[in-house]
C-alpha positions as CSV (number, residue, x, y, z in Angstrom):
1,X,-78.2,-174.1,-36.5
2,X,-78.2,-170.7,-38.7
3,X,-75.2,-168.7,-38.8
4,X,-77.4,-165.6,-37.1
5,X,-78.6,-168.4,-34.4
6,X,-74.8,-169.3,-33.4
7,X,-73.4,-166.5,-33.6
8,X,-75.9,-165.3,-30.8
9,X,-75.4,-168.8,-29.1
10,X,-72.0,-167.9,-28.7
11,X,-71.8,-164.2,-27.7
12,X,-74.8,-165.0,-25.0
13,X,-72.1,-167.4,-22.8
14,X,-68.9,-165.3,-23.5
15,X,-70.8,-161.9,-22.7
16,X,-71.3,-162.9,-19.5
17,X,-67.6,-163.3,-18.5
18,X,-66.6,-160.4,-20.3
19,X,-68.7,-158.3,-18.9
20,X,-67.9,-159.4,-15.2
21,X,-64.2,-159.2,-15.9
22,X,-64.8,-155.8,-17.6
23,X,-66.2,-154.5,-14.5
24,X,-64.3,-155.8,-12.1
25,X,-61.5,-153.7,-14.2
26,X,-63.1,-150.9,-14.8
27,X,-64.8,-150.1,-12.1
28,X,-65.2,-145.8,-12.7
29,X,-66.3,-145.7,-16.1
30,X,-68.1,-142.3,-15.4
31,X,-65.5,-140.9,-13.4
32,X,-62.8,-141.9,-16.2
33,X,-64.5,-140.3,-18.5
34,X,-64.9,-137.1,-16.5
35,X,-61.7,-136.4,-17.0
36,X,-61.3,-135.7,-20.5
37,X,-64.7,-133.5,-21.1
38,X,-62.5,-131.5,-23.4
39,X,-63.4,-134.4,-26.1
40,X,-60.2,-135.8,-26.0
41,X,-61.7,-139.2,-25.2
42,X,-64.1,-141.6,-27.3
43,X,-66.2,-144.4,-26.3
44,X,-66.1,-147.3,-29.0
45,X,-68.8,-150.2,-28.2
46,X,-68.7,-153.4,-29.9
47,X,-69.8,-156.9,-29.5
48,X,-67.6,-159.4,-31.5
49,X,-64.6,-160.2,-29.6
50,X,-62.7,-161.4,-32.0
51,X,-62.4,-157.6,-32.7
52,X,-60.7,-156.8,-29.6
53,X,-57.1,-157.2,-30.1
54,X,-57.4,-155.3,-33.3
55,X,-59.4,-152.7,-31.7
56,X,-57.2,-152.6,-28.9
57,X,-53.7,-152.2,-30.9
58,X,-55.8,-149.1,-33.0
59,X,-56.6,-146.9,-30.3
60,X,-53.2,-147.1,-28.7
61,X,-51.6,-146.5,-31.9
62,X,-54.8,-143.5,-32.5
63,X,-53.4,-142.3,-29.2
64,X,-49.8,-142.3,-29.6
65,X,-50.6,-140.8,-33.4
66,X,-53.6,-137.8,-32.1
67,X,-53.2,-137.5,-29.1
68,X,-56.7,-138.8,-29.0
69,X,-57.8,-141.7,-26.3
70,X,-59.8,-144.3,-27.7
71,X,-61.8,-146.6,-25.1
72,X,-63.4,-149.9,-26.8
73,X,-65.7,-151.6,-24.8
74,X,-66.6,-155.2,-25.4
75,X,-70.8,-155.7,-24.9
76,X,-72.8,-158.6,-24.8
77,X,-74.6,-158.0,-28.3
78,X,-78.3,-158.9,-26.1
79,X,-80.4,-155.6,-26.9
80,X,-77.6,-154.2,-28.4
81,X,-79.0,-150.6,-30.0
82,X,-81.3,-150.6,-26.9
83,X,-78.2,-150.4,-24.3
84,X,-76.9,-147.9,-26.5
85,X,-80.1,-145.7,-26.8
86,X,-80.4,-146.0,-23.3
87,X,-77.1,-145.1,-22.2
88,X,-76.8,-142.0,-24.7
89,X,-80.2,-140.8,-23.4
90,X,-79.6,-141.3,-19.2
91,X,-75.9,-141.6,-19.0
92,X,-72.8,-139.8,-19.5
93,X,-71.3,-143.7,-20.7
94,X,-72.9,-144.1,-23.9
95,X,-70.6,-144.5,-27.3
96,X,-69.6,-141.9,-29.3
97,X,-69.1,-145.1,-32.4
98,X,-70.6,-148.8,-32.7
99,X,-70.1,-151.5,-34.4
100,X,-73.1,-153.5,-36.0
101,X,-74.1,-155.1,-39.2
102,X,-76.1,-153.3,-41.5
103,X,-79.3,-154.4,-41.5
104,X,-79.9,-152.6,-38.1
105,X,-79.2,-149.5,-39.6
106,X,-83.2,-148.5,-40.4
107,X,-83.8,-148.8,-36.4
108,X,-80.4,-147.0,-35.5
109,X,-80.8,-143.9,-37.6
110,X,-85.1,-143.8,-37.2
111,X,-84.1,-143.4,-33.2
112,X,-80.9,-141.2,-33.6
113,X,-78.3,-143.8,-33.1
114,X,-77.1,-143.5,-36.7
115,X,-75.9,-140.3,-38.7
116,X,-74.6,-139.3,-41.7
117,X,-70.7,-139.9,-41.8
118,X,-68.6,-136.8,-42.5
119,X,-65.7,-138.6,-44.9
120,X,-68.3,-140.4,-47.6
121,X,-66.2,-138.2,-50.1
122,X,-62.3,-139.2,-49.6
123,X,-63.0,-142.4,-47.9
124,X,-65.9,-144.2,-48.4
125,X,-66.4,-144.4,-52.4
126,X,-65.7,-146.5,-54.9
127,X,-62.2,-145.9,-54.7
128,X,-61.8,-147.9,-51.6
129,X,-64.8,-149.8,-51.5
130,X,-67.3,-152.3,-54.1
131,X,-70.4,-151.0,-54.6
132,X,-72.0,-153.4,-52.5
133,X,-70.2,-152.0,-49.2
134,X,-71.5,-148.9,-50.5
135,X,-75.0,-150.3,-50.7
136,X,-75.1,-152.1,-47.4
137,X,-74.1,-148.6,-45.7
138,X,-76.6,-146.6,-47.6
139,X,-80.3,-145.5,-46.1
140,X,-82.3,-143.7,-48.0
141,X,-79.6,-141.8,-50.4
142,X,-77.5,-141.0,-46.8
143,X,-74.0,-142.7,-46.3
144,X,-74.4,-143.7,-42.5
145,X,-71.5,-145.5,-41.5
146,X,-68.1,-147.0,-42.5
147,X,-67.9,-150.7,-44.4
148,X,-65.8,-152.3,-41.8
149,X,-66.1,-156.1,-42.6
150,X,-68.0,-158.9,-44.5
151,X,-69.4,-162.0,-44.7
152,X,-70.4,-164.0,-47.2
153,X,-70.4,-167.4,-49.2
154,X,-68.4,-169.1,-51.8
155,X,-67.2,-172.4,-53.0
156,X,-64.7,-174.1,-51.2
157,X,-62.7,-177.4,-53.0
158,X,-60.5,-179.8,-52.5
159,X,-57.4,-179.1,-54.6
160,X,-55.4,-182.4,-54.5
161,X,-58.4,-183.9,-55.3
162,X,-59.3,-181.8,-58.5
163,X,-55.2,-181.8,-59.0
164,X,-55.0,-185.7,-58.9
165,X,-58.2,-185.6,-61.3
166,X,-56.7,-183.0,-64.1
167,X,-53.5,-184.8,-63.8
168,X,-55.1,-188.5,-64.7
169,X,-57.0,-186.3,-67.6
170,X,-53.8,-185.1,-69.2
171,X,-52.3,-188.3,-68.9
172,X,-55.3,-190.0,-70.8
173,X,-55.4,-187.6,-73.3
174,X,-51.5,-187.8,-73.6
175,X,-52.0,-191.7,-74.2
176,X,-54.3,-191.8,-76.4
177,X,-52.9,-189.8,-78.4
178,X,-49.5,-191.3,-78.6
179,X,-51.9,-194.6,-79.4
180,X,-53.4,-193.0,-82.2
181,X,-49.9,-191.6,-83.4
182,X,-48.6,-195.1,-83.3
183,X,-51.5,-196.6,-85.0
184,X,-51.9,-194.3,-87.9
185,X,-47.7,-195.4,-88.2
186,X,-48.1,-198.7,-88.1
187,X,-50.8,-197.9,-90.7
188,X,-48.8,-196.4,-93.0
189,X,-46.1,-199.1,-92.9
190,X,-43.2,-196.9,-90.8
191,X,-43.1,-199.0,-87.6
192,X,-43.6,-202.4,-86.7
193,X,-47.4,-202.8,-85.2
194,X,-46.0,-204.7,-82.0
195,X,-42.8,-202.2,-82.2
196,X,-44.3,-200.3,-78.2
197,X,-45.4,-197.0,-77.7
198,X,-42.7,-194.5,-76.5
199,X,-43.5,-193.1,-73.2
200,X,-44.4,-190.0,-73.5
201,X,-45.7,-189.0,-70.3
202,X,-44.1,-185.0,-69.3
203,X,-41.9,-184.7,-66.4
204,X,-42.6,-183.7,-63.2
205,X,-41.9,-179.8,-63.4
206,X,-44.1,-180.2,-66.8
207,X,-47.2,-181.6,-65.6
208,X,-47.1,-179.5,-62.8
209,X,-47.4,-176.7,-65.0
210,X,-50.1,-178.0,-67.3
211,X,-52.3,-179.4,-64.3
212,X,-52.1,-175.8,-63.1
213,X,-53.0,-174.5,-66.6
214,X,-55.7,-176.9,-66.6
215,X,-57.6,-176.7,-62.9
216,X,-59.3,-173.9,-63.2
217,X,-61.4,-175.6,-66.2
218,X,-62.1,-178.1,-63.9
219,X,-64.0,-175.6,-61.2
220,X,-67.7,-175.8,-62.0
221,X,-68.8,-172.4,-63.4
222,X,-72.8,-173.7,-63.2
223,X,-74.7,-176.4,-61.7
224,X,-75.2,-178.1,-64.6
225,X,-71.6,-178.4,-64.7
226,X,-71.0,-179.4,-61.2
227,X,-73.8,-182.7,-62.0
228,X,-71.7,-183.5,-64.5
229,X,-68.8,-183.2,-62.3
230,X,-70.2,-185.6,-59.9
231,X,-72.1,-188.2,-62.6
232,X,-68.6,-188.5,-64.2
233,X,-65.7,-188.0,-61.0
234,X,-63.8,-191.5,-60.3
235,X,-64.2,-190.6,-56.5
236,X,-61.3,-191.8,-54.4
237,X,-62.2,-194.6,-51.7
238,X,-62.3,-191.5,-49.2
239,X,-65.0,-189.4,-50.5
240,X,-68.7,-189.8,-49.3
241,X,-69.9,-187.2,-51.7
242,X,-68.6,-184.8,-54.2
243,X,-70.6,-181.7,-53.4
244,X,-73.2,-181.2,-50.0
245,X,-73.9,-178.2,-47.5
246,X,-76.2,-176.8,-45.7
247,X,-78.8,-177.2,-47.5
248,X,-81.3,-174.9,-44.8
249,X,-79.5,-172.5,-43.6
250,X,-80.1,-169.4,-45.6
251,X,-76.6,-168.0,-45.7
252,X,-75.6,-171.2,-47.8
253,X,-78.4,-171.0,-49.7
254,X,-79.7,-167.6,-50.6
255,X,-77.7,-167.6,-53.6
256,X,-80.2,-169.6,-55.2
257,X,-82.6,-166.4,-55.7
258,X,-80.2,-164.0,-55.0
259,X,-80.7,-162.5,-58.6
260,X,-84.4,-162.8,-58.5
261,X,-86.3,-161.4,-55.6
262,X,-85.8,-157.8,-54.6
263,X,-86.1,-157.0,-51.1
264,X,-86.0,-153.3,-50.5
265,X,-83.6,-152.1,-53.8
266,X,-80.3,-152.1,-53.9
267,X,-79.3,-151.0,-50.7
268,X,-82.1,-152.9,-49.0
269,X,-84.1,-149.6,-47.8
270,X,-87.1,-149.0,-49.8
271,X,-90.4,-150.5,-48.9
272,X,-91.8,-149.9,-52.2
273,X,-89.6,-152.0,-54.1
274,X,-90.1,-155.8,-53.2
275,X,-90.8,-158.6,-55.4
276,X,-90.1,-162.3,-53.9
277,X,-92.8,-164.2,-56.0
278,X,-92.3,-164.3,-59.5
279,X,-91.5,-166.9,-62.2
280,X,-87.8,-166.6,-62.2
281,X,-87.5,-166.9,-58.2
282,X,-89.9,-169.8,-58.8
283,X,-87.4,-171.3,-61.8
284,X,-84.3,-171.1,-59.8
285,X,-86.1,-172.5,-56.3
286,X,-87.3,-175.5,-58.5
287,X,-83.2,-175.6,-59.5
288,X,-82.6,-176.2,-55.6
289,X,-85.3,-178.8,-55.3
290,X,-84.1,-180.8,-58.1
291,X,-80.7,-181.0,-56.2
292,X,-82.3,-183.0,-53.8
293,X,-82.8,-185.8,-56.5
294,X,-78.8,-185.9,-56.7
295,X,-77.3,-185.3,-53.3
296,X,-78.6,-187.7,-50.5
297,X,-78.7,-184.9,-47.9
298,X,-81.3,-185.2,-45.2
299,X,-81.4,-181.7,-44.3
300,X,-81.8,-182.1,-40.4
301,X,-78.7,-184.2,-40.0
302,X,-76.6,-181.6,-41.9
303,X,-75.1,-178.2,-40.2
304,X,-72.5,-176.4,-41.3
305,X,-69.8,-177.8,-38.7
306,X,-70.5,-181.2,-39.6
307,X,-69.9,-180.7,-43.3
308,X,-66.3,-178.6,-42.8
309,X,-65.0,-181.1,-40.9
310,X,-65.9,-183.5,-43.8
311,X,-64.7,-181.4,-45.8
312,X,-61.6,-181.2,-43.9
313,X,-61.5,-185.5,-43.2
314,X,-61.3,-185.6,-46.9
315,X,-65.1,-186.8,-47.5
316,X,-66.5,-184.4,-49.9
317,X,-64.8,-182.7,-53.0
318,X,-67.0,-179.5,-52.5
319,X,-69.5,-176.9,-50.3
320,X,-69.8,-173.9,-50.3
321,X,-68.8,-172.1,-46.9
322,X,-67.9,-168.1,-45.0
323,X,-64.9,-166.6,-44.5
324,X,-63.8,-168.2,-41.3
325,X,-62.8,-171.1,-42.8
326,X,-59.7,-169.9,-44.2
327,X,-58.0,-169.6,-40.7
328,X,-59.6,-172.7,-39.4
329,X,-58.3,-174.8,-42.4
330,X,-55.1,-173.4,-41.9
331,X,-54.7,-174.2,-38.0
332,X,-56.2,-177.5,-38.8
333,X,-53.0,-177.7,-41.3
334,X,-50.5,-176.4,-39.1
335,X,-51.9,-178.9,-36.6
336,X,-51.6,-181.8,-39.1
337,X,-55.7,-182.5,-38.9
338,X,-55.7,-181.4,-42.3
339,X,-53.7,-182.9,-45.1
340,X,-55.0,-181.7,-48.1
341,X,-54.2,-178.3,-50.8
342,X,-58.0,-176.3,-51.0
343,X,-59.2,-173.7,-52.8
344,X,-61.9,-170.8,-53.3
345,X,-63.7,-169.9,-56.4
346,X,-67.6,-168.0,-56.5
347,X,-70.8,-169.9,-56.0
348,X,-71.7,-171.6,-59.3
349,X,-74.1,-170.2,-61.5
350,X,-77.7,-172.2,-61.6
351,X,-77.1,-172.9,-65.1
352,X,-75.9,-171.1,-68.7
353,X,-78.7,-169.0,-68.0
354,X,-79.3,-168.4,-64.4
355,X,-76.8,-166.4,-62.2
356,X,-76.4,-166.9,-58.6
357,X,-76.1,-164.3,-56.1
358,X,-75.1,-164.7,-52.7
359,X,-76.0,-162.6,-49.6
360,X,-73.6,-160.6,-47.9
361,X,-73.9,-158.9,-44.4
362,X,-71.2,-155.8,-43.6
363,X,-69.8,-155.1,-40.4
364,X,-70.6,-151.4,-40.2
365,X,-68.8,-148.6,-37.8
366,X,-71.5,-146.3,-36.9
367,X,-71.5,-142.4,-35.7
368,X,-73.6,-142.2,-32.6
369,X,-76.3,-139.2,-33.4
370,X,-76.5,-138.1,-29.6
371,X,-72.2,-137.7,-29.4
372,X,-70.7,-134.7,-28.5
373,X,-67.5,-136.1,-29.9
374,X,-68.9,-136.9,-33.7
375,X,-65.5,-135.4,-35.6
376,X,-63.1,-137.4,-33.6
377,X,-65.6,-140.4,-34.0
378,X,-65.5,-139.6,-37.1
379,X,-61.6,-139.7,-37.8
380,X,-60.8,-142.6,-35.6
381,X,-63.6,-144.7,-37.7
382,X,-62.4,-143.3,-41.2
383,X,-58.6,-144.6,-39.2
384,X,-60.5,-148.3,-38.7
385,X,-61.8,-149.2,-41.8
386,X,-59.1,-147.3,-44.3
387,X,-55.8,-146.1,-42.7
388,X,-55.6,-149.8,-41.0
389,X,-58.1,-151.4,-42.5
390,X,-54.6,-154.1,-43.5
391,X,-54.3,-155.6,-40.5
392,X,-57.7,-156.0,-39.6
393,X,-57.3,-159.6,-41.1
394,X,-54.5,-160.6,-39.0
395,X,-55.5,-160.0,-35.8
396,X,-59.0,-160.8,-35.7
397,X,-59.7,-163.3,-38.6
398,X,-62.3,-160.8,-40.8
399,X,-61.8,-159.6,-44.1
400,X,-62.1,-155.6,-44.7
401,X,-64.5,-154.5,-46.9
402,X,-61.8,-152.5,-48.4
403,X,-61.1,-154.2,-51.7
404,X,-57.4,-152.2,-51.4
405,X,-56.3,-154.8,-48.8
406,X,-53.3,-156.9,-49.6
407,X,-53.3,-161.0,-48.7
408,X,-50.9,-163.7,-48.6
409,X,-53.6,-165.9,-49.4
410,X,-54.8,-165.7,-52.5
411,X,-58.3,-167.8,-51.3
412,X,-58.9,-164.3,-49.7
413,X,-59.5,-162.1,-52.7
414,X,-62.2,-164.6,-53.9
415,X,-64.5,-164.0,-51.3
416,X,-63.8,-160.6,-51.9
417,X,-65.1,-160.8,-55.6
418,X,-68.0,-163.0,-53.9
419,X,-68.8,-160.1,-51.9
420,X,-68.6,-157.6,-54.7
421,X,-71.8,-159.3,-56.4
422,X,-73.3,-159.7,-53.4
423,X,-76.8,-158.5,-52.3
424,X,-76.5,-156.9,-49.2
425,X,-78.9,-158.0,-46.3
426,X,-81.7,-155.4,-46.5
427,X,-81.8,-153.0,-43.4
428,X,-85.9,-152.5,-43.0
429,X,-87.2,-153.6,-39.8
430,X,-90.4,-154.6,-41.6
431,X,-89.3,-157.4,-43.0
432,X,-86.2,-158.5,-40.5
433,X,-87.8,-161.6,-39.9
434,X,-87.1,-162.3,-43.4
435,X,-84.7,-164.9,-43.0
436,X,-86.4,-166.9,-40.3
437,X,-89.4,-167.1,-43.2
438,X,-86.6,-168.1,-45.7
439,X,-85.2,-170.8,-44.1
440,X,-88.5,-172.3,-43.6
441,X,-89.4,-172.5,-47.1
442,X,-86.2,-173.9,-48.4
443,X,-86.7,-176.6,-46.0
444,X,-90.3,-177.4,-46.9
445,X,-88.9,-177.0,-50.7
446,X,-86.3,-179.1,-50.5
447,X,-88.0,-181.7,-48.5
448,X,-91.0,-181.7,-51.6
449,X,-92.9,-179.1,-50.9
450,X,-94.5,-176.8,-53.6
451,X,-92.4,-174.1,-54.7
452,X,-94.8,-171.9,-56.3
453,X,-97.2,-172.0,-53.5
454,X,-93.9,-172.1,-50.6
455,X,-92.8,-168.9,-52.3
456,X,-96.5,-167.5,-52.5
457,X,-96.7,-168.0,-49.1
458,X,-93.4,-165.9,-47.8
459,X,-94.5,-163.4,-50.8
460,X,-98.0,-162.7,-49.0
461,X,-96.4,-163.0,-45.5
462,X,-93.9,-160.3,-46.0
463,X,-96.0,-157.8,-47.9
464,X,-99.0,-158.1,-45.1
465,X,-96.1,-157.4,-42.8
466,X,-94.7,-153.9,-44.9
467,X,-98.4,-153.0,-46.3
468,X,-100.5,-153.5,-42.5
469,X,-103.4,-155.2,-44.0
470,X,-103.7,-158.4,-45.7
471,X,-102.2,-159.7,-48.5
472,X,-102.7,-161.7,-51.7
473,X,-100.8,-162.4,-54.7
474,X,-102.4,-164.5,-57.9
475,X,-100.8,-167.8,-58.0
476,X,-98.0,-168.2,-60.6
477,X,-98.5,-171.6,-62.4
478,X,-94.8,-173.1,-62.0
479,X,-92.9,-173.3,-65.5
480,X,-92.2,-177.3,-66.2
481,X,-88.3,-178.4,-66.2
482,X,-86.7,-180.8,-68.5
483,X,-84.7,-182.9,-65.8
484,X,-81.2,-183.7,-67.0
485,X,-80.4,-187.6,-67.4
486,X,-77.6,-187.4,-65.0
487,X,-77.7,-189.5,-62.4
488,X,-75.5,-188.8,-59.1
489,X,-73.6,-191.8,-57.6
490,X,-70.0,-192.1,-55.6
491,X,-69.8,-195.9,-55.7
């Protein structure tokens, strides 16, 4: 299931008791509201729960720091810009802010849901924020809401594993080279030939220091590397397989193309700018098919659950995975269901010449264009993503898009360089079923299909979509690839 499709799997059964518990506490919205019409209340509607005590603990401390009431109101995410829309038009209930991701921000600020923020100056810049948070906020040259949070995709490891691998490399190398030393001695007439070999192995605190030295060679900085990896890695009787994901889903695999199909631009807004079918896209899809050759992984039997909690029984060595799993691997270790160290470095490159790119979505804090209380929506969203944007993490599990924010865990700040050469999901509500498309042709691709004619296919789709009349693009003859001699095995 797709990280889109379970996150709304999800919010569909929670929303429903929310909403009847929010009711049944609140049950003279209008009326509260009535009395503060001198602006000195704002509505905040949102539709991740796992936002709320966060929210919650901001608009008390808002209150007790402007005087200003804050009201956050949890929604069931089902028609989500429609509610909103509606209630701004018809009610006196509707937000003055919202929180969404940014590729609804086309359809918010086309009907007036969306409007230019007032701080894009002292808060939202470069000084705060990477330049893709900037892009993912950004519609047609306007700054129209506040980066809040990300998501996005990196490599996750087994550290003991790789530890316990550098460590028997040191070793070996330390060995043979005290067996050469000895040799060329024994050559030279100083020692007796049968005299031993002196132990030379470090101590403890010493090969500590050079395994850490070492590890970070041992991180695959390309696929090539990470075949190599495999074809060579004296597994332990545990592991199943060194590397395997979700090989459909397209969060864990857009990376792929990332750097080679343009959808929209930079920020993901412009109609006239998209290129999916081309030789490159075609070079680094046929780089994802050839996986299949090394890594037995029927697609339809793999989700992402299933492979973090191999991950986390100690069965594979690597996958690449989003944020949440730093808290969930954490719990599992508190709760002794995890026993191993982990780490987090960026998605491998294809090869030496072929970068990766992952896709990144941003939570976004949006200024609703029909509020009468814009300024203080304004402020208290400017208070969200930068005053406070520290202890977002804490209390709701999400990492800020503020690249300012300080960690204890230094895994954190590695999805945060992940999400600084991100693309950003594109925000045009021609092509939002873009990722449903995707997903299909990776399967079909991985599973044998064509890739030229796969891609060709989406290419023509999409375009027929944004142009409203049909479609064609000349077929690109696929370049041929030299197949390494590597083969992958964990026997």
């Amino acid at each position: 299931m797709s990280l889109s499709k379970k996150m709304i799997a999800a919010g569909t059964v929670l929303a429903a008791l929310v909403l009847m518990l929010f009711f049944s506490n609140h049950p003279v919205v209008v009326e509260e509201q009535s009395e503060y019409d001198d602006g000195e209340t704002v509505y905040l509607w949102y539709t991740d729960d796992s936002l709320s005590d966060y929210l919650s603990s901001m608009a008390v401390k808002f209150n007790e720091e402007r005087g200003i009431r804050v009201l956050p109101i949890l929604n069931s995410g089902l028609e989500f810009l429609e509610e909103i829309n509606d209630a701004s038009l018809r009610t006196q209930t509707g937000p003055d802010l919202f929180i969404a991701s940014n590729d609804i921000m086309e359809k918010a600020y086309l009907s007036g849901l969306a409007t230019e923020i007032t701080m894009a100056d002292t808060v939202v810049n470069l000084d705060h924020f990477p330049e893709a948070a900037l892009q993912a906020v950004t519609y047609r040259d306007k700054i129209l809401g506040y980066p809040f949070y990300f998501e996005t995709s990196a490599l996750l490891y087994n550290m003991t594993y790789l530890e316990e691998m550098t460590e028997a490399a040191i070793q070996a190398e330390i060995d043979l080279a005290a067996a050469e030393e000895s040799q060329a001695a024994a050559e030279e007439g100083e020692v007796e030939e049968d005299a031993g070999q002196a132990d030379l192995t470090p101590a403890p605190e010493e090969m500590s220091a050079l395994v850490k030295e070492r590890l970070p060679e041992m991180i695959p900085d390309n696929f090539t590397e990470l075949l190599e990896f495999a074809n060579s890695y004296d597994a332990p009787e545990n592991v199943e397989a060194v590397f395997k994901w979700d090989v459909e889903d397209i969060f864990y695999n857009y990376f792929f193309v990332g750097n080679y199909i343009n959808v929209g631009g930079p920020c993901g807004d412009n109609t006239e700018t998209i290129n999916i079918y081309n030789e490159n896209a075609i070079r680094a899809l046929q780089t994802y098919q050839s996986l299949s050759d090394f890594f037995a992984i029927v697609a339809d039997e793999v989700d992402y659950e299933t492979v973090i909690q191999e991950f986390m029984d100690g069965k594979l060595v690597m996958t690449t995975a989003t944020t949440d799993v730093i808290a969930r691997l954490e719990q599992a270790g508190e709760e002794g269901t995890f026993s191993y160290e982990y780490g987090i470095a960026q998605i491998p490159d294809l090869s030496e010449e072929m970068a990766s790119k992952s896709l990144s979505v941003t939570g976004t804090v949006y200024v609703n264009g029909y509020s009468d209380q814009r300024e203080v929506a304004n402020e208290f969203a400017a208070y969200l993503v930068h005053d406070h944007a520290g202890e977002l993490y804490q209390k709701s599990g999400k990492l800020s898009a503020n690249k300012s924010v300080s960690y204890d865990n230094p895994n954190l700040y590695m999805f945060m360089r992940e999400y600084e050469h991100s693309a950003p999901m594109p925000k045009m509500m021609a092509t939002s079923n873009l990722w449903v498309q995707m997903e299909i042709i990776f399967s079909r691709i991985w599973n044998g299909g064509e890739v030229s004619a796969q891609l060709k296919s989406l290419s023509e789709q999409i375009m027929t979509q944004v142009t409203g009349e049909p479609y064609e693009e000349a077929y690109i003859q696929p370049p041929k690839i030299v197949k390494d001699d590597l083969e992958y095995s964990t026997d």
